[in-house]
PASE-389879 format. One record per atom (N, C-alpha, C, CB): z, x, y; residue number from 1; residue in one letter. Coordinates in nm, 4 decimals. Glycine has a CB too. Layout:
<recs>
pz,px,py,num,residuo
Z,X,Y,NUM,A
...
</recs>
This chain:
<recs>
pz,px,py,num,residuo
-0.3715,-0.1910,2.2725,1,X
-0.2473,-0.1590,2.2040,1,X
-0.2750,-0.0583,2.0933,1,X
-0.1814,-0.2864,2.1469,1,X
-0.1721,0.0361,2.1124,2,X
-0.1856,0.1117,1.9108,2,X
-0.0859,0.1185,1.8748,2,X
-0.2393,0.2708,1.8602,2,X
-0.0774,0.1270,1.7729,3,X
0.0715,0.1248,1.6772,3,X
0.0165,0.2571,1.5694,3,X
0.1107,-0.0722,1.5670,3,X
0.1608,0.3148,1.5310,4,X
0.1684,0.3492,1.4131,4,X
0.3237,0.4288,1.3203,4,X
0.0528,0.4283,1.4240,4,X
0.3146,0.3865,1.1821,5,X
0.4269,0.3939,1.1682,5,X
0.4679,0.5684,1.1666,5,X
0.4545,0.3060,1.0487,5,X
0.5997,0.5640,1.1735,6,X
0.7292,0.6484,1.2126,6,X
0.8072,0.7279,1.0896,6,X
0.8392,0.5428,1.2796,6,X
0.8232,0.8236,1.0683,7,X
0.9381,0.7976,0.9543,7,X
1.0372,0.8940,1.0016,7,X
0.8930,0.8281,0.7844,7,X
1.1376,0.8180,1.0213,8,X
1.2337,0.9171,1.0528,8,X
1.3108,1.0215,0.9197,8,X
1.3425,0.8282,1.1287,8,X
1.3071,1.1663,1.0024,9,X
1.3183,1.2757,0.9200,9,X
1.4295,1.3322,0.9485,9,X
1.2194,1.3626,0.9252,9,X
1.5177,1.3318,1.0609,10,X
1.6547,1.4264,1.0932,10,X
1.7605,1.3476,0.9915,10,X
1.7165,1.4217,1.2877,10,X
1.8564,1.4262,0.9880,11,X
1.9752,1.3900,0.8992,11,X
2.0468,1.2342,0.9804,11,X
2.1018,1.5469,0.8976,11,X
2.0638,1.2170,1.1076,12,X
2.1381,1.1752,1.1446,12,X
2.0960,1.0310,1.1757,12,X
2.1795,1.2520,1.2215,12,X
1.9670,0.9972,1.1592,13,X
1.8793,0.8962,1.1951,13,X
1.8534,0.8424,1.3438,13,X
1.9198,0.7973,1.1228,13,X
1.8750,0.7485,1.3641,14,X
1.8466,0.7167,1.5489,14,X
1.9927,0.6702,1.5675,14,X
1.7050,0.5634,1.6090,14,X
2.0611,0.7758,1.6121,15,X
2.2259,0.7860,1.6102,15,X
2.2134,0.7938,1.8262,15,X
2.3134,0.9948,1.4842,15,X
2.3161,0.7627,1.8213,16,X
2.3278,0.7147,2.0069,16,X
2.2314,0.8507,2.0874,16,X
2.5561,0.7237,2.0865,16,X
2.2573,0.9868,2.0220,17,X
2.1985,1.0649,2.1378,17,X
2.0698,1.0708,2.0911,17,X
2.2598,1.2090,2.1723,17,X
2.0146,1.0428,1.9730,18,X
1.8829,1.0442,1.9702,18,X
1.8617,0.9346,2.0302,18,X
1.8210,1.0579,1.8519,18,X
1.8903,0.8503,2.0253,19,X
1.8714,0.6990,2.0887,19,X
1.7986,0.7190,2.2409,19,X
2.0417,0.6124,2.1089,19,X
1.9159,0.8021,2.2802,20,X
1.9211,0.8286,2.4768,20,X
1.7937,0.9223,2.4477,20,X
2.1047,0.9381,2.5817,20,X
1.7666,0.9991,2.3849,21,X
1.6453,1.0998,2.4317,21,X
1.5130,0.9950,2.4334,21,X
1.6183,1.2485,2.3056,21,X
1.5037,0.9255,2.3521,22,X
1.4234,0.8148,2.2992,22,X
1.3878,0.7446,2.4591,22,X
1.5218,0.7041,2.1729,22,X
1.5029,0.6875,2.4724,23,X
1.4677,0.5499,2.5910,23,X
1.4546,0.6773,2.7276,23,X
1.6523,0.3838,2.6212,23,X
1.5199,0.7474,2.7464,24,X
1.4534,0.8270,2.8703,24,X
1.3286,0.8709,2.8309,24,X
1.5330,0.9538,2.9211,24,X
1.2248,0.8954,2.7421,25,X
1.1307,0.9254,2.6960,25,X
1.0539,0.8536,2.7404,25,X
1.1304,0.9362,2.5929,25,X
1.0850,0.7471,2.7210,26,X
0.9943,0.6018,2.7039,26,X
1.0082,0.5428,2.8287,26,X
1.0467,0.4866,2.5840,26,X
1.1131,0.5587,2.8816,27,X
1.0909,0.5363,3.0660,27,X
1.0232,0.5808,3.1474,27,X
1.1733,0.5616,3.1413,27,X
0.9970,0.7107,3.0844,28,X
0.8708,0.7374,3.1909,28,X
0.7194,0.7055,3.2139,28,X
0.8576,0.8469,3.1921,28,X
0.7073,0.6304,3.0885,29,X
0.5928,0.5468,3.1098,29,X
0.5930,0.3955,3.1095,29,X
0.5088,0.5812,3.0211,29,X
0.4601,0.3469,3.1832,30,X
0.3995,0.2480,3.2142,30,X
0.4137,0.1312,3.1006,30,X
0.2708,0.2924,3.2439,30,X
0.3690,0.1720,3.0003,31,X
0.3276,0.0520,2.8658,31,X
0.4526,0.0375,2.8329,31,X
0.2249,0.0976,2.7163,31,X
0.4509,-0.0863,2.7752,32,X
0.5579,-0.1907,2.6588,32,X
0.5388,-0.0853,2.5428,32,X
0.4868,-0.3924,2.6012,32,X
0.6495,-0.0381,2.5254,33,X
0.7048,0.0541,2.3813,33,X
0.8221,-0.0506,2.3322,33,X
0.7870,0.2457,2.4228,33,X
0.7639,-0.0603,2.1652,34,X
0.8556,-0.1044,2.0987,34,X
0.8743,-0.0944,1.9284,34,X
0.8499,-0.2187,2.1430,34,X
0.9554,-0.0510,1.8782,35,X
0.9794,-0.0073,1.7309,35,X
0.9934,-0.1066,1.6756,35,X
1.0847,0.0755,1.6945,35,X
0.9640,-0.1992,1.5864,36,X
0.9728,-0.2907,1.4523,36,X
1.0636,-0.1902,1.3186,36,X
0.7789,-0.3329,1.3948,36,X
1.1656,-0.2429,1.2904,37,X
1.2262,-0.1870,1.1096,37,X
1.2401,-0.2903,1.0422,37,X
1.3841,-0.1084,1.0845,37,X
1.1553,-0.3514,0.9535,38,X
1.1228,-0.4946,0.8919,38,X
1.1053,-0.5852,1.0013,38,X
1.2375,-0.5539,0.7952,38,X
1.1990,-0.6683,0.9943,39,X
1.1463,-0.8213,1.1152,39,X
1.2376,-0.8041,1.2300,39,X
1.1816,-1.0171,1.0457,39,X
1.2861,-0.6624,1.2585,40,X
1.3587,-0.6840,1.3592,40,X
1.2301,-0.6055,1.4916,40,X
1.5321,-0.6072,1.3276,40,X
1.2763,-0.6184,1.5937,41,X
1.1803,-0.5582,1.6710,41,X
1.2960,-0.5360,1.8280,41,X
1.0181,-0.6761,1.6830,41,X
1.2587,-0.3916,1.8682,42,X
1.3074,-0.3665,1.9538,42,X
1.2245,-0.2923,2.0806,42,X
1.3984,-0.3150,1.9006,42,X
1.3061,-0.2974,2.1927,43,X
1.2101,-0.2273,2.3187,43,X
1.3003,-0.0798,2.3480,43,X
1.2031,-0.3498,2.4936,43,X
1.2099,-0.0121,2.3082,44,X
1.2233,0.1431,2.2825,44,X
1.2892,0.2119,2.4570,44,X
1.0271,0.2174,2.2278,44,X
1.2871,0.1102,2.5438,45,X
1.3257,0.1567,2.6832,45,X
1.5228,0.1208,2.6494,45,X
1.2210,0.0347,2.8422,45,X
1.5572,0.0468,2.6425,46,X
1.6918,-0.0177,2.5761,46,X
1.7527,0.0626,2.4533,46,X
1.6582,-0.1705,2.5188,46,X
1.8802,0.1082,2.4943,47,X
1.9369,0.2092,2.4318,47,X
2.0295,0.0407,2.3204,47,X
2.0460,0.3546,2.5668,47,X
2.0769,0.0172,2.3484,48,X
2.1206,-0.1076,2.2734,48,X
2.0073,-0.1715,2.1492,48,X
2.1442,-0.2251,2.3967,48,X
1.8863,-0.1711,2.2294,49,X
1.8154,-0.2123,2.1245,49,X
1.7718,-0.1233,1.9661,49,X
1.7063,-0.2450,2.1979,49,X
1.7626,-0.0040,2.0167,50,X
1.7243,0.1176,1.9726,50,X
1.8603,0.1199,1.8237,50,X
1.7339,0.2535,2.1250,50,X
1.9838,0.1074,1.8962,51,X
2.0812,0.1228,1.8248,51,X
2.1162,0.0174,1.7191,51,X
2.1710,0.1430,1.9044,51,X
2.0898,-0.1276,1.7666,52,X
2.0441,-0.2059,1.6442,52,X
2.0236,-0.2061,1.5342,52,X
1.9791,-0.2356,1.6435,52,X
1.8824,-0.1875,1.5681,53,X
1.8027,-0.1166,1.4548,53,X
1.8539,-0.0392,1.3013,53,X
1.7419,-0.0131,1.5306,53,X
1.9603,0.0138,1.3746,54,X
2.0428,0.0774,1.2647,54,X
1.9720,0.1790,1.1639,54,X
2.1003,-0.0352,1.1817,54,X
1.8488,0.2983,1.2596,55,X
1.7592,0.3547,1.1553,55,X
1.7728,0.4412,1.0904,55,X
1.6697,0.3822,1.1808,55,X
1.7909,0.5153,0.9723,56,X
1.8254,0.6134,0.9040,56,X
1.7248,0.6535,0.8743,56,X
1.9005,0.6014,0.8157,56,X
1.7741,0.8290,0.8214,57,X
1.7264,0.8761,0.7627,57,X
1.6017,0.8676,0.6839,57,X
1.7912,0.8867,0.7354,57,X
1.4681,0.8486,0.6659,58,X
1.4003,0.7954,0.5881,58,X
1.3158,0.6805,0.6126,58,X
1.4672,0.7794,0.5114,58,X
1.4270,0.6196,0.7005,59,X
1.3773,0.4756,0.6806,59,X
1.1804,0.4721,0.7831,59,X
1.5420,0.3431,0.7782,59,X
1.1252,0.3961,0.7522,60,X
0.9959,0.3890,0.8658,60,X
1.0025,0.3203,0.9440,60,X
0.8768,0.3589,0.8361,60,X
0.9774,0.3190,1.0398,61,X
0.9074,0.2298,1.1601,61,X
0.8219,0.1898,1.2497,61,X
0.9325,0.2241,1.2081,61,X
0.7420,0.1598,1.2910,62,X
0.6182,0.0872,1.3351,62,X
0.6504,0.0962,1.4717,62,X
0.5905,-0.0657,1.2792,62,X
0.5638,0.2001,1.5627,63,X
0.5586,0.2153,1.6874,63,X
0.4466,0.1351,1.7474,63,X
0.5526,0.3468,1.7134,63,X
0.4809,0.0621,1.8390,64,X
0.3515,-0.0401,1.9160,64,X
0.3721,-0.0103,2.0840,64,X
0.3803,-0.2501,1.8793,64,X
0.2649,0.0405,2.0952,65,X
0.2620,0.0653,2.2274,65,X
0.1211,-0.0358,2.3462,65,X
0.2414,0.2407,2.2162,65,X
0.1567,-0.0991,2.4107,66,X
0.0763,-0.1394,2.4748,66,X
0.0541,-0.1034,2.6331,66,X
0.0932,-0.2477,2.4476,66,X
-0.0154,-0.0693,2.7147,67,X
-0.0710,-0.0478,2.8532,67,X
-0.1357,0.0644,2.8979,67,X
0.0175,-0.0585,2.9359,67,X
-0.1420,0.1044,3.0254,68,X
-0.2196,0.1769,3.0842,68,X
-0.2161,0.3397,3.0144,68,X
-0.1803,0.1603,3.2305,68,X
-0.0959,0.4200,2.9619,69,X
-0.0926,0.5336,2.9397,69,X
-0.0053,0.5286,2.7961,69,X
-0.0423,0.6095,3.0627,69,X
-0.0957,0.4346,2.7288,70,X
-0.0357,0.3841,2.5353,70,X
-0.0862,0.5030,2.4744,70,X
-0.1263,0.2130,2.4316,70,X
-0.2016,0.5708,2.5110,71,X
-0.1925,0.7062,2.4193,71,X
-0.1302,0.7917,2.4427,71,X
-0.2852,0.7713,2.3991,71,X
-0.0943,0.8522,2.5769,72,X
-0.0317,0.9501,2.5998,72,X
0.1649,0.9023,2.5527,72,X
-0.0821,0.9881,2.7677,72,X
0.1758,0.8217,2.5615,73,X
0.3071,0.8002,2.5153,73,X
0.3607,0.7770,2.3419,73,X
0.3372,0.6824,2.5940,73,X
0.2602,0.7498,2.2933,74,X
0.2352,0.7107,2.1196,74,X
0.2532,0.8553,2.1116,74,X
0.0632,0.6298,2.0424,74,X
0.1959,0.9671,2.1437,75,X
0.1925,1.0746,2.1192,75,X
0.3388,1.1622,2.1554,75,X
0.0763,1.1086,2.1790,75,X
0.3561,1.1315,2.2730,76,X
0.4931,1.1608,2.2903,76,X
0.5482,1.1353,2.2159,76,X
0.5512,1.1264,2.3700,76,X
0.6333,1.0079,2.1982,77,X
0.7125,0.9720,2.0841,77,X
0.7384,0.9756,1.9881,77,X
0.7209,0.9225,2.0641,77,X
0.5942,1.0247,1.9278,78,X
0.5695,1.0615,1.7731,78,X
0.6307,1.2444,1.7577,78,X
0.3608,1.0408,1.7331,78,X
0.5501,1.3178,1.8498,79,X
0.6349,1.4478,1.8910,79,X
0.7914,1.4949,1.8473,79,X
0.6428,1.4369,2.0334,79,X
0.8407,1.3278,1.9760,80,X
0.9991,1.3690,1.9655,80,X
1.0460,1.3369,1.8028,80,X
1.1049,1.2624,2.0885,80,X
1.0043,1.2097,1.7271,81,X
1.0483,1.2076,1.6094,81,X
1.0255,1.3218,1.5184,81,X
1.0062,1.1057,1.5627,81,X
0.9289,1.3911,1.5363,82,X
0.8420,1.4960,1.4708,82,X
0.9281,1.6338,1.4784,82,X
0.6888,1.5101,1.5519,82,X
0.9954,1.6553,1.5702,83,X
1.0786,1.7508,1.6417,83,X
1.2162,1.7470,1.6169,83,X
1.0637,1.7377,1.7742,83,X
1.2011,1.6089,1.5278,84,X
1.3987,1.5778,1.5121,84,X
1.4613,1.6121,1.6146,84,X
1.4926,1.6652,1.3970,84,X
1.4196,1.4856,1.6831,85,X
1.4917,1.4522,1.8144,85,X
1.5135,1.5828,1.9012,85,X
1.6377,1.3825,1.7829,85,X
1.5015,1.7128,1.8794,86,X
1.5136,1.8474,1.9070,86,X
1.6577,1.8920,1.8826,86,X
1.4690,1.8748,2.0459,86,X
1.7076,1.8412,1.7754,87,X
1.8736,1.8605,1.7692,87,X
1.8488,1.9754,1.6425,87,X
1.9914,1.6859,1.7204,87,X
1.9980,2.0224,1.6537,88,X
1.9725,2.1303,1.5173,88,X
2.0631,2.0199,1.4179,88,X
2.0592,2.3381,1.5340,88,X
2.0265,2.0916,1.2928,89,X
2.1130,2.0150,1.2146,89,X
2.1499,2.1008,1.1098,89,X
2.0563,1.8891,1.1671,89,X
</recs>
């Protein structure tokens, strides 16, 4: 498994279409992806779960990835947050 935390940087935080870029992201791989924001914990494949979360602006979060292709996807994911979701703002 690796984890590491997140901080989200776009204006809009993990708002529904970042959400969707997120879980199609994360569908394409193998390993259990899942974001923690304090004690809540969600599975990063689940657009519902994602939205929960309720993450803003700022806020951090704790990426845990476990299975066969956990680095190549930690890296991904970190990318897309890194990229602000690729939206303009």
């Amino acid at each position: 498994m690796v984890a590491q935390e997140i901080k989200i940087i776009n204006e809009k935080g993990l708002h529904a279409r970042a959400a969707a870029k997120l879980v199609n992201l994360a569908s394409k791989y193998q390993s259990r992806i899942h974001l923690r924001k304090d004690s809540q914990i969600s599975n990063a494949k689940s657009i519902l779960g994602i939205l929960i979360l309720a993450a803003c602006k700022g806020d951090v979060l704790e990426l845990n990835v476990n299975g066969a292709d956990e680095e190549e996807a930690l890296v991904a994911i970190i990318n897309l947050f890194n990229s602000k979701f690729q939206e303009e703002e």
